[in-house]
N, C-alpha and C positions, 0 to 999 in steps of 0.2 A: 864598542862600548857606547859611542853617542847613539846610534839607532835604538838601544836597549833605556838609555835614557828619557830619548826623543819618542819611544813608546808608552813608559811609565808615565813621563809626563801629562800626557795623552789621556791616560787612562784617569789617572787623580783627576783629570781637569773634567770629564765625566763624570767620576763621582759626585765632586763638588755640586757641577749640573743637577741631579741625582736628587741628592742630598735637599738640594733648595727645592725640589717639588713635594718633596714628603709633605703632607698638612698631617692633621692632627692624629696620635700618639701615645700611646701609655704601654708599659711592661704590664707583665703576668700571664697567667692563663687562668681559663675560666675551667670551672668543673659543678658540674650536678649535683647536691646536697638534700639529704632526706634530714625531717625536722622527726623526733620521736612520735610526736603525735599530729600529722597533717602531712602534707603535702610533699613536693620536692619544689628545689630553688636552685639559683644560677649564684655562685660566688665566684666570684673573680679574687685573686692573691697574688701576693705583686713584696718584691723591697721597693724600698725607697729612703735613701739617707740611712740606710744600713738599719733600718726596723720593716719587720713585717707587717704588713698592712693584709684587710680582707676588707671586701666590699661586697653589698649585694647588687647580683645587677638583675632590675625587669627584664622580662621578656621581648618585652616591645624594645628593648633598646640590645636587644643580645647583637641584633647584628650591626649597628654602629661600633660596638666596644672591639668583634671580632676583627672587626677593620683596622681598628685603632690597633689592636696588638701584634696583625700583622705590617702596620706602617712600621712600630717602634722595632719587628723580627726586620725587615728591610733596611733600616738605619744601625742596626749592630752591625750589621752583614758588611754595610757601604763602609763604616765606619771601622772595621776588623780589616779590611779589604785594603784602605785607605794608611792605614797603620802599617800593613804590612809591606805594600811601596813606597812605604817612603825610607821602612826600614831599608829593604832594596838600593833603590838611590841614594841614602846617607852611606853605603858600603859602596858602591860603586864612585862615586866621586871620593870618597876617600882613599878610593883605593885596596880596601880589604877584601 
């Protein structure tokens, strides 16, 4: 049981690391939108504080944002990841 500990450990203390290099972040995903009369365009669509939000995003800027949403897919991941050892570890020091 303490190797299985002294692993987890290990691993959270990585995330953490992890965790602190993410820089900048936003949810949603983007998708392609035609206007009845003109062109196509880039929205982005996201919750946030439990309302839907839409954005438009430029072109010029498509691929900072794409960045951006896979930092924030990265930090669910470490952060779901992070949750789930420690659920691990509060069962194994207690026991169950």
């Amino acid at each position: 049981m303490n190797k299985k500990l002294i692993k987890i450990d290990g691993r959270i203390k990585k995330i953490k690391q992890e965790l602190l290099s993410l820089e900048e972040m936003r949810p949603g995903s983007i998708s392609a939108q035609r206007r009845l009369r003109g062109g196509a365009y880039l929205q982005l669509t996201y919750a946030y504080k439990g309302k839907p939000m839409s954005e438009y995003v430029r072109p010029e800027n498509m691929d900072k944002v794409v960045r951006q949403l896979a930092v924030y897919k990265k930090f669910k991941e470490l952060t779901r990841e992070w949750v789930g050892l420690s659920i691990e570890r509060s069962k194994l020091v207690m026991g169950k």
